[in-house]
N, C-alpha and C positions, 0 to 999 in steps of 0.2 A: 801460429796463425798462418794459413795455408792463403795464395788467391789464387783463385777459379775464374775461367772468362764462357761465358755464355753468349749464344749471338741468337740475335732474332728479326729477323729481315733484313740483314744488313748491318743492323746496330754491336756492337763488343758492349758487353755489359760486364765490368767488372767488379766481383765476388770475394769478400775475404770470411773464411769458414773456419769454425774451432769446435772441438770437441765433438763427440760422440752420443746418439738415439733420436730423439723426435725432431726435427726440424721446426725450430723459430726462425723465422727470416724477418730482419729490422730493415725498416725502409727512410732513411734519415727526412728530415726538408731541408728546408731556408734560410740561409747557406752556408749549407753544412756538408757534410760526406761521409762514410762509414765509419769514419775516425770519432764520431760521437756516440755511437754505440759501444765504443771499446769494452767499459766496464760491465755494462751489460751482458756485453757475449761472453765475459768473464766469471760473470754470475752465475750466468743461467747452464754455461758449459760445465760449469765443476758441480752443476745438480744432476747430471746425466741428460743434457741434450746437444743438442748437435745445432750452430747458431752462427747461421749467414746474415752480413750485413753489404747490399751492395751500394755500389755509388751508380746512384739512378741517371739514367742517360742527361749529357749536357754537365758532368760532374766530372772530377777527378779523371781518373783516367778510361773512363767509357766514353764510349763515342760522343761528340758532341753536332748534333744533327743542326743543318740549317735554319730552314723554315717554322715558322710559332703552330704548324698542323702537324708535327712532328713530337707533339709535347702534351698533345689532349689526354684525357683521362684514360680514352683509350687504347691510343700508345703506350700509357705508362701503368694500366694494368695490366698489360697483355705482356710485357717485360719482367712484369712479379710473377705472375702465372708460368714464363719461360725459366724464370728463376729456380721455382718453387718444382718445377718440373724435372727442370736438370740435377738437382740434389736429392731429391725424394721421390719416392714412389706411392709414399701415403698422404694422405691431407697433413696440411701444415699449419702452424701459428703466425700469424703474422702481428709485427709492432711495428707503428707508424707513427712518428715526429712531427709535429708543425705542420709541413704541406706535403710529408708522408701519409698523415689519419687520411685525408681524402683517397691518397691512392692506395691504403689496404684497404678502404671500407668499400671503394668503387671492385678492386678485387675480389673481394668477398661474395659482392654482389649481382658480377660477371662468370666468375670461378667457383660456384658455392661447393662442386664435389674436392674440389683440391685444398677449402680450407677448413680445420676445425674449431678456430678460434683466433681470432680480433683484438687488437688494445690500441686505440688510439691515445693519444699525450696530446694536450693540448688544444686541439681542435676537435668541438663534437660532431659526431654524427649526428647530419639531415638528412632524416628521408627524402627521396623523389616524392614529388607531389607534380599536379595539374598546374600549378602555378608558375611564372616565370621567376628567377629570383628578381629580378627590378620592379615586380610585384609586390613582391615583399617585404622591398627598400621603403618602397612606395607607402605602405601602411603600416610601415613603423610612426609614422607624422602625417597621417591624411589632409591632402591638400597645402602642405611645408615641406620645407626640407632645407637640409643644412647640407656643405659640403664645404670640405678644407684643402689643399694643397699644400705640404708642407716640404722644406726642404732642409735636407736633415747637414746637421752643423758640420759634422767631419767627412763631408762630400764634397770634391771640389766639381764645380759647375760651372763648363767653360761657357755656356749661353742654355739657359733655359726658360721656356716659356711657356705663355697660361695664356689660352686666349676663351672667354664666356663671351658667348652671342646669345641674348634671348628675347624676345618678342619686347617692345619698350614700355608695353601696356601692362605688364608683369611686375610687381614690388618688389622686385630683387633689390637687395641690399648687397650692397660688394666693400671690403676694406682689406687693408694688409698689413705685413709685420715685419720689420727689418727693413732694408735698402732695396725693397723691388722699386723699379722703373712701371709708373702705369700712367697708360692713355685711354680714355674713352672718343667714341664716337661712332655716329649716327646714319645707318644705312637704310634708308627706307624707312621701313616698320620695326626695323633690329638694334639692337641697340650692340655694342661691341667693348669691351674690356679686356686691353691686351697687358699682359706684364709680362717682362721682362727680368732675369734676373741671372746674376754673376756671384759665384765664389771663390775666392784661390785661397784666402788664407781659413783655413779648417782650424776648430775647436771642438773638447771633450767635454762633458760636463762638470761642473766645480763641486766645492763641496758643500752640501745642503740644496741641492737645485735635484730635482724630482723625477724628470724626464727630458729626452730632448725635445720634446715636441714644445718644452716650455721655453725652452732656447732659439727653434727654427724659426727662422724666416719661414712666410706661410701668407698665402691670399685664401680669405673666405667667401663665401657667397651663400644668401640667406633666403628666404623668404617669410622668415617670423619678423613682425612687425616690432619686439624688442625683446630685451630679456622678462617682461614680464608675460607676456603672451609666451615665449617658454616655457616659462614657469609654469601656468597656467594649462598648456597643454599635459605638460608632464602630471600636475596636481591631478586632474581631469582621470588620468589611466594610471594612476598607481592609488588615488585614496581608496576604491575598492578592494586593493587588495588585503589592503591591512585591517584584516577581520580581527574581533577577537571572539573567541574559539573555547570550549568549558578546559580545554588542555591550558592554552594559556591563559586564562584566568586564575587557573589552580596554577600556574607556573608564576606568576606575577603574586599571589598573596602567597607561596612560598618563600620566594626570593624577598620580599616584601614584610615579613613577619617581624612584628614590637616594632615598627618603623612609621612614625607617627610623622613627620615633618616631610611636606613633598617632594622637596632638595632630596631629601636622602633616599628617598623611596627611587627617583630617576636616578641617582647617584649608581643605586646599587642593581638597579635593572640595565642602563647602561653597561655594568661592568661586567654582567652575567650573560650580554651578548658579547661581548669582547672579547671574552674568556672562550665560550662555549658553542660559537658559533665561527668553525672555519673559511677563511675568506676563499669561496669558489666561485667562478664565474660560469653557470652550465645556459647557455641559449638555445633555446627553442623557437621557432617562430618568432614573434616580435620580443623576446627576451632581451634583444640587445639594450632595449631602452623602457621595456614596461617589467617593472620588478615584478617575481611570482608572489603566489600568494603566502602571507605569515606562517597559516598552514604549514606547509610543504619547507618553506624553510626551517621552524621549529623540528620536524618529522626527520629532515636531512640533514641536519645540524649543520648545514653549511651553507653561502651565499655570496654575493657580490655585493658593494657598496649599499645598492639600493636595497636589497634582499633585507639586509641585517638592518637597513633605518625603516622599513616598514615593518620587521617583525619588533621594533625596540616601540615603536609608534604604538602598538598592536596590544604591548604590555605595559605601557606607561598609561592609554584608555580603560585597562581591565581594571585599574587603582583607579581611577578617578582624574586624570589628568591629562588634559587634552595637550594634540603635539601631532604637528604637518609636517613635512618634508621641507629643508631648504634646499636651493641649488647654490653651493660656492665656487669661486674659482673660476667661473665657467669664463674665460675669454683673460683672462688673466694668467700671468705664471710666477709659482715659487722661487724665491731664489736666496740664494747660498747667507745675504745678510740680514733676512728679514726674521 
């Protein structure tokens, strides 16, 4: 493993390179550094290529620049491109990590003569559109909207704060989780919620506990009027999608054959999306919270939570047995004795 140091306005950008032919350059994310790519550049070098992996500026040991305008997308395709340049003279490959995917696809689509192929991990590719992204946000829940604050267990937090101000006339709902400090009070027409929050002694998660977000301390703020008007929203934009479809129909009295008692007919459709259906999460548009359609997941044999219970919805209707979507969990968390 050789390193290489690249500069570009200024910036040291350092390059670790192996092996010999086409150029792959890995672009790590969050927070990470070349050092994740190891086995990768291990692979792909002993197939005959040539496979740079740099630490993107504000990492390891490239520059770490001051200012947050130092860091835009711009910046940091224009360092791939300086990359990609300084090792090759042909178009290159590029593989992007976590909050890598954004800055090869943004390369891509800045540098289109320097690259000939793309692989993002993790985060997919959004087109540009006419839209703002807080547009977006926006109609994922027209006219609602949730937002969380969490504070993650093994951080220590020598003073942190949340402060929400919004019009008093608005049905904002606000509560919290753990030992935050909160005060409200009243300006005018505004209404104010400050928390407060301290941690020194850090914790990992145990065993049988899910995530930490089911452990942080965390202030919410809402504008659904409860979990059922959640519910309700969500029932609203996913029962369309669970069509059924002469595919899955014939795929439901397959799976379903000599299967006379309803229990077993769910039983066993249940297990044939479990089995057969990979858990993916791919977002488009408002995908973060409106599952696709049955379709498309049966077609791609893969899905997200929602994805697999409206395609299971989709085939348990094609037999005769009706079946909605619940939401659990939601504001609750798992844990290690339950």
């Amino acid at each position: 493993m050789q390193t290489q140091w690249v500069q570009r306005d200024g910036v040291s950008l350092e390059v670790k390179v192996t092996g010999q032919g086409p150029l792959i350059l890995c672009v790590h994310g969050w927070p990470e550094l070349w050092y994740s790519w190891r086995h990768q550049m291990t692979y792909f070098a002993a197939r005959g290529y040539q496979v740079a992996a740099l630490n993107v500026r504000g990492y390891g040991g490239s520059s770490h620049p001051i200012t947050v305008d130092q860091y835009t997308q711009t910046e940091l395709s224009a360092d791939i491109q300086a990359v990609a340049t300084a090792l090759s003279d042909d178009p290159v490959i590029l593989f992007g990590h976590d909050w890598g995917a954004p800055q090869v696809y943004t390369t891509a689509l800045r540098f289109p003569e320097q690259v000939r192929g793309v692989a993002g991990l993790s985060v997919p590719f959004i087109p540009p559109s006419e839209g703002s992204t807080l547009a977006l946000w926006e109609a994922l829940y027209p006219d609602r909207f949730f937002k969380a604050y969490y504070f993650h267990p093994d951080v220590e937090y020598i003073k942190a704060q949340v402060d929400i101000v919004f019009p008093s006339s608005l049905p904002i709902k606000v509560d919290t989780k753990g030992p935050i400090k909160w005060s409200t009070s009243v300006e005018g027409e505004l209404t104010r919620h400050s928390f407060t929050f301290s941690q020194d002694e850090l914790s990992e998660l145990g065993d049988g506990e899910i995530s930490w977000l089911d452990v942080s301390s965390a202030v919410f703020m809402s504008s659904f009027k409860d979990y059922a008007d959640f519910a309700e929203v969500n029932r609203i934009r996913s029962e369309p999608k669970a069509i059924v479809t002469e595919e899955i129909r014939d795929l439901a009295d397959k799976v379903t054959m000599n299967l006379v008692d309803p229990f077993d007919k769910a039983r066993a459709l249940y297990d044939w999306v479990a089995l057969n259906i990979r858990y993916v999460g791919v977002y488009f548009g408002d995908g973060g919270v409106v599952p696709n359609s049955s379709k498309d997941t049966l077609r791609n044999l893969h899905g997200d939570c929602k994805d697999k219970s409206n395609l299971l919805i989709s085939l348990l209707k094609a037999v005769g047995i009706e079946a909605e979507n619940a939401i659990i969990n939601s504001g609750d968390a798992y844990k290690g004795n339950l």
